[in-house]
N, C-alpha and C positions, 0 to 999 in steps of 0.2 A: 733309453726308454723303448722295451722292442713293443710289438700288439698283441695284445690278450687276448684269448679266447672269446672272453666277452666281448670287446670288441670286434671280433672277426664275425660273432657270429650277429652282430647288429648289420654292420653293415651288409653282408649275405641275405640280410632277412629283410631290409629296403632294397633292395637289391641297385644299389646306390655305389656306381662302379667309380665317381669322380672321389668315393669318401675313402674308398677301399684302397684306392690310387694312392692319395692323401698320407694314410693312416702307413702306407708302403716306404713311401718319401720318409716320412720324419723318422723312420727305424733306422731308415739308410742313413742318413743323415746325423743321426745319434750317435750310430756304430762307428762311422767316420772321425767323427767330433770326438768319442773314446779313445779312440784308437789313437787319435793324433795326441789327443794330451799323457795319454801313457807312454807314448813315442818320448815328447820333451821331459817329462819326468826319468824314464828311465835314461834319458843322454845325458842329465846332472846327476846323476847319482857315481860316484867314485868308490873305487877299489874297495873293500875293507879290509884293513890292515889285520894282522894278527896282533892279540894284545900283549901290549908294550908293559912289564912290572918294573918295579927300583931291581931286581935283579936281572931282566934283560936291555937296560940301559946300555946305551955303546960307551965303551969304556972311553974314561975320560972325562965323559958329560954330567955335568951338576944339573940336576933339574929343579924345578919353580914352582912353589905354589904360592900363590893370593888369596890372603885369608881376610874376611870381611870378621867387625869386630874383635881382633884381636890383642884386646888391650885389657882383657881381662874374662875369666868361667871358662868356657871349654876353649873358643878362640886363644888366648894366655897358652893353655895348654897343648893346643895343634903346633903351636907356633913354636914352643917349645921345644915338643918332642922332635919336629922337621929340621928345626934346626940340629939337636942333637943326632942328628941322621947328616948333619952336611948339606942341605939344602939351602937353595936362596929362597925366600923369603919377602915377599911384599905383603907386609901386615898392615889392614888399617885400622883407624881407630877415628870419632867424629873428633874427640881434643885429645892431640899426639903431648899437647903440653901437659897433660893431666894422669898421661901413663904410663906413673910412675915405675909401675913393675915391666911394663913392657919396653921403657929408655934401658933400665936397668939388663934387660936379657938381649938387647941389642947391642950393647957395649961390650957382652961375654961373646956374644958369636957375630961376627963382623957380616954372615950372610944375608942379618934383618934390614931391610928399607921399612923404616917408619912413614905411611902416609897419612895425609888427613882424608876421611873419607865420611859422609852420609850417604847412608844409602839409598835416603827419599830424597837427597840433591841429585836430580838425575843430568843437570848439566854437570857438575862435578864429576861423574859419574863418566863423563862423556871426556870430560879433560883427562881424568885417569888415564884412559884406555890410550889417550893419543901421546899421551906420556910414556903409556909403556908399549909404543905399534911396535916395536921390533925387538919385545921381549917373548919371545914362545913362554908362552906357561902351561907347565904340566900339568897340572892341579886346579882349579876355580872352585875354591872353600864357602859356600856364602855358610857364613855363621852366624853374621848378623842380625839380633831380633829382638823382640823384646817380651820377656821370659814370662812364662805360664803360671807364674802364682796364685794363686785364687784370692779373690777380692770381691767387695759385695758390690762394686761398680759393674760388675759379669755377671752379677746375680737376675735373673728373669723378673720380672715387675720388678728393677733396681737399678737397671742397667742406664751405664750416664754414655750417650751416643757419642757423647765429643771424643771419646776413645777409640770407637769405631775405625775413624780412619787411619787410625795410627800404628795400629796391631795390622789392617789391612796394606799398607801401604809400606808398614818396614817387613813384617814377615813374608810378604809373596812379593807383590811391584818390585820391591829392591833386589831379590836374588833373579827375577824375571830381565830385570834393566843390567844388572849384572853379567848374565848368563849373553845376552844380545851384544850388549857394548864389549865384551874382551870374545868375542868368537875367534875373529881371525888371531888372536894370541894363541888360543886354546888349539885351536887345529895346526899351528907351526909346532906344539910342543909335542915330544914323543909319548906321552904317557894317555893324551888326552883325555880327560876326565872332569867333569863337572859335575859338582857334589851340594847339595843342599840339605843343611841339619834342620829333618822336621821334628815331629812329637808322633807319641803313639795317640796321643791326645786328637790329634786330626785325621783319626782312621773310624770310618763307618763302623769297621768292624772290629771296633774294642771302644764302643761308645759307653761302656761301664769302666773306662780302665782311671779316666781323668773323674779329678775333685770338682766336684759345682763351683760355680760361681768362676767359671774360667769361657765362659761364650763368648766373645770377642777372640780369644787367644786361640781356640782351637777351630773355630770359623777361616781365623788367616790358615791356618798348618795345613787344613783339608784345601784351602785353596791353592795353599806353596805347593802340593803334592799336585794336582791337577797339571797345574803351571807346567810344572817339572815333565811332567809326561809329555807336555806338549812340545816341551826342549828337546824331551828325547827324542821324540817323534822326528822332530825338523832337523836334527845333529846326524843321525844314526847316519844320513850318507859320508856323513863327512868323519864317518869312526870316532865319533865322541859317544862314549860311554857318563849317562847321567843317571845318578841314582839319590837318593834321597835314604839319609841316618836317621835312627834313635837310638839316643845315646844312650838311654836308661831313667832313671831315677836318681840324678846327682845332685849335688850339695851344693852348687856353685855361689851360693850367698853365704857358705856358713850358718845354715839356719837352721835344717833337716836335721840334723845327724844330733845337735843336741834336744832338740825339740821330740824325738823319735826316744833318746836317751831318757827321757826325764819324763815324757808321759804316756812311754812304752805303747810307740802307734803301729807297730808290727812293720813298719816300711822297709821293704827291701832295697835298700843305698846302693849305690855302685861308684866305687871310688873311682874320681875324676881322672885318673892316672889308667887306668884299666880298660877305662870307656874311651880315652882317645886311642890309647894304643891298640884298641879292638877296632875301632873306627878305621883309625889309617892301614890296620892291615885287611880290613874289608874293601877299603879303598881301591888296593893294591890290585887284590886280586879278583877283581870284579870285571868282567870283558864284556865288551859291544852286546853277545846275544843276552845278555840280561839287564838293559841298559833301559831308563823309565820304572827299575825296581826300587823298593824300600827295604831297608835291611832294619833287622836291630842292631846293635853294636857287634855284638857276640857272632854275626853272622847270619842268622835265620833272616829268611824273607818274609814279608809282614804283608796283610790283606790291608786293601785300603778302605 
């Protein structure tokens, strides 16, 4: 806080030498007080690496992603496609006994660990992390959430609160508690990257792009994307790269594609297969100086 003109020129004009003194002192004092905390700021800030993709990998090395919700929709599918790449694999799911399809693709590629995980359990959350302290993870997937359908509980003069904290708490706190609780994994792995699937739904700037009746669900996205920024912010010394997806317009219930068929809603689909595979190679090749960005699937950066 240095002194203003206005200031300088008040106390000139009482001609009030102990203010003028005063007003001298607390600049010094300020500029000090700046100077020493830029000082400790910049002595914790570490190297930044150049970025690490699956083709600059030191040969040899299998690398790791943790994918939250994946026991089914586009999670199912990350977990999938990574393992068809040869990757390990920590998928959770809230009941591992209940998924089915995801037992099933763990039995074809021996890379999947199935765990139990919520992601509003945030001591859960905390035993994960100390379960896996000396697993580097390349990857931090949160996919985790609970999906954007429209419903007249979202609808404005309709809205039932008791949802409120549920869309708030699994779509931003859970990748927020996730994002904190595996850090030190995240920064031991080569690729470091931490990724959170939002919506276009939660961007200021395509507030025409989402269906009414969905304010709870794009309330949490706008605040997962926030959150995210502020990961980035707090990672960047540590060469973690954090960006935030949308994946598109997918089918993931089986519900869109016939519904679109039958009462010709002009919607533009993006096959689930297309949209992770554009995801993971957005993933790939995304580096530090773009790092607190949203992509769409396909690539392009998105306004918030």
């Amino acid at each position: 806080m240095g002194i203003t003109m206005r200031q300088m020129s008040w106390a000139l004009s009482q001609k009030n030498t102990r203010v003028l003194l005063l007003l001298l002192v607390v600049t010094f004092l300020s500029g000090c007080t700046a100077r020493k905390v830029e000082a400790v700021d910049t002595d914790s800030v570490e190297a930044v690496v150049p970025i690490v993709t699956m083709a600059t990998l030191p040969e040899g090395y299998t690398p790791t992603v943790l994918i939250t919700g994946a026991n089914r929709g586009l999670g199912l599918e990350f977990t999938r496609q990574y393992a068809e790449m040869g990757w390990n694999i920590i998928a959770t799911a809230r009941k591992p006994d209940k998924a089915e399809a995801l037992q099933a693709l763990a039995k074809q590629y021996p890379g999947i660990a199935i765990e139990a995980l919520d992601v509003n359990d945030l001591e859960r959350v905390d035993e994960l992390s100390a379960q896996y302290k000396d697993q580097p993870i390349d990857i931090l997937l949160n996919n985790a959430g609970l999906s954007g359908s429209p419903s007249p509980d979202q609808l404005f003069r309709r809205l039932d609160y008791s949802l409120f904290d549920a869309y708030m708490h699994t779509n931003a706190r859970g990748p927020l508690k996730i994002c904190e609780a595996f850090l030190s994994q995240v920064r031991a792995g080569q690729m470091k990257r931490m990724v959170a699937v939002s919506s276009l739904g939660g961007s200021f700037a395509a507030r025409n792009s989402m269906a009414p009746a969905t304010t709870f669900y794009r309330a949490s996205k706008s605040a997962l994307n926030m959150l995210m920024v502020n990961v980035a912010d707090a990672t960047k010394k540590y060469g973690i790269t954090v960006i935030m997806l949308n994946p598109g317009l997918v089918d993931t219930q089986g519900v869109l594609t016939d519904m679109n068929e039958k009462m010709n809603m002009g919607l533009n689909l993006t096959l689930i297969t297309d949209s992770i595979a554009g995801m993971i190679n957005v993933i790939d090749e995304t580096g530090i100086e773009n790092t607190g960005t949203i992509y769409q699937w396909t690539g392009e950066s998105l306004e918030f």
